[in-house]
N, C-alpha and C positions, 0 to 999 in steps of 0.2 A: 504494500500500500504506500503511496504517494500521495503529498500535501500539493496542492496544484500553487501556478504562482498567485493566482489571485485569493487561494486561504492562506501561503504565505504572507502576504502582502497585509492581510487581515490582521494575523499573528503580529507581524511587527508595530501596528497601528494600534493595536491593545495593548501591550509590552508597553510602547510608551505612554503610554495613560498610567498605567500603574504606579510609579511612581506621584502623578500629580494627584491621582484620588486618593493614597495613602495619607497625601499631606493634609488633602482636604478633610479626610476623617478626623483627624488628627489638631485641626487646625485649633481646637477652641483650649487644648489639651498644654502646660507647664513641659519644660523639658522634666523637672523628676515626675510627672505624671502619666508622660511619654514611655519613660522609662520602666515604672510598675508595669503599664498595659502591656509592653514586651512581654517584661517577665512573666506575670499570669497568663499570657496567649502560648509563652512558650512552655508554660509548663501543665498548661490546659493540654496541649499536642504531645508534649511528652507522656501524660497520663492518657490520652487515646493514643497510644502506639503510631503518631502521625511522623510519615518522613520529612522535614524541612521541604517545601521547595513541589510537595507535591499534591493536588488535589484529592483527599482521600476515594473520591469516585474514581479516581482514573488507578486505582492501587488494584489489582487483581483479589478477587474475593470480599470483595468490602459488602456489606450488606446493611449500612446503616444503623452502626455501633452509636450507641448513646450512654454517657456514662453514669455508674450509681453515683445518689446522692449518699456523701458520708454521714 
């Protein structure tokens, strides 16, 4: 399977958006407040077994893991 050029072309058009909507999420947010929301997001993903960098849909076998409340 092949990505044709005009869904590359796509691909690259989202890619750079990502970075300006992160900021926009982010905008109203302190840099130490920035800072927590990292850290819980990352250790939200660390506690659902989540790879950095990957959409858990696109992970082979995913079936819509939701975690227990402690």
């Amino acid at each position: 399977m092949q990505i044709t050029p005009t869904g590359s072309a796509l691909v690259a058009r989202a890619a750079a958006l990502i970075p300006l909507m992160d900021e926009d999420v982010v905008a109203g947010l302190t840099t130490p407040e920035r800072q927590t929301l990292l850290a819980l997001l990352t250790k939200l993903g660390a506690l659902l077994d989540l790879t950095p960098g990957i959409h858990p849909a696109m992970r082979a076998g995913y079936q819509g893991r939701r975690p227990t409340t402690p």
